[in-house]
C-alpha positions in Angstrom: 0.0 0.0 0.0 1.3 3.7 -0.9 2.2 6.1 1.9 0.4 8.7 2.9 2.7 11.9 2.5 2.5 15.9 3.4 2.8 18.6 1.2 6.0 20.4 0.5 6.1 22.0 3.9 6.7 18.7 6.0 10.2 18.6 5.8 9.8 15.0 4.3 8.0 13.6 7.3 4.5 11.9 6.7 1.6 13.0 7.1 0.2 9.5 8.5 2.7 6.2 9.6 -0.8 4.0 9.0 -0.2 1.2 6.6 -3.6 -0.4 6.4 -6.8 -1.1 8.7 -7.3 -4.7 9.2 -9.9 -7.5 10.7 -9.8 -9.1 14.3 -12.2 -11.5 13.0 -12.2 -12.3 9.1 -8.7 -11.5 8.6 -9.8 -8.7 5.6 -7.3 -5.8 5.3 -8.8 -2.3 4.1 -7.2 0.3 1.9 -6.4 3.3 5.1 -7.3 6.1 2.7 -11.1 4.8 2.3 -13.0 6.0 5.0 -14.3 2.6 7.0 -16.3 2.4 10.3 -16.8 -1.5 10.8 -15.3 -4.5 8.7 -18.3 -6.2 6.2 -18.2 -8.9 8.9 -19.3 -6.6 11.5 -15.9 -6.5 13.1 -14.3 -2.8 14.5 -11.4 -2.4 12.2 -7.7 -2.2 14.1 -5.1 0.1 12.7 -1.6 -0.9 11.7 1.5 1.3 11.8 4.8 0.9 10.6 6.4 1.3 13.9 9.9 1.4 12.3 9.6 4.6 10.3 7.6 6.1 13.9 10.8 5.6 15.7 13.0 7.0 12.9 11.0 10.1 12.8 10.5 10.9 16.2 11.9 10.8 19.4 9.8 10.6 22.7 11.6 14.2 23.4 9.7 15.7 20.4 6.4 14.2 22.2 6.9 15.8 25.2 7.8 18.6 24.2 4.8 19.2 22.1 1.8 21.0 23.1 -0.3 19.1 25.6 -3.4 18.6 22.9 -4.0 14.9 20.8 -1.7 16.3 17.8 1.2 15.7 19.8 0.7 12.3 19.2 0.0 12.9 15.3 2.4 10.1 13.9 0.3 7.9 15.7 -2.9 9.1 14.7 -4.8 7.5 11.8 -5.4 10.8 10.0 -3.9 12.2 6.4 -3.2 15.7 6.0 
């Protein structure tokens, strides 16, 4: 699946580290982009990250030093730009 990537004025961070929703129960994967509530099956969707490319872009210091609001967690948020 492609990356999700900022404009021009990220620095060449991305805008999302989210690499695909997936199924507890069936198994399906879903396309992150798509907007998705619930798998077909019924089944709350989890998120995946790549947790590797987190950790090379960020350092818990740049967390904490980040205003105290949910953004300062944005890598970890399953939002785009």
């Amino acid at each position: 699946m492609n990356e999700v990537r900022r404009g021009s004025g990220s620095h060449g961070r991305r805008a999302s580290y989210v690499t695909a929703l997936s199924c507890p129960r069936c198994g399906a994967r879903h396309w992150p982009r798509e907007v998705h509530g619930t798998c077909s099956c019924g089944s709350p969707l989890l998120v995946e990250y790549d947790l590797d490319a987190v950790a090379a872009a960020v350092t818990p210091r740049d967390v904490q030093t980040r205003a105290p609001t949910m953004w300062r967690y944005r890598e970890l948020l399953p939002v785009g730009d």
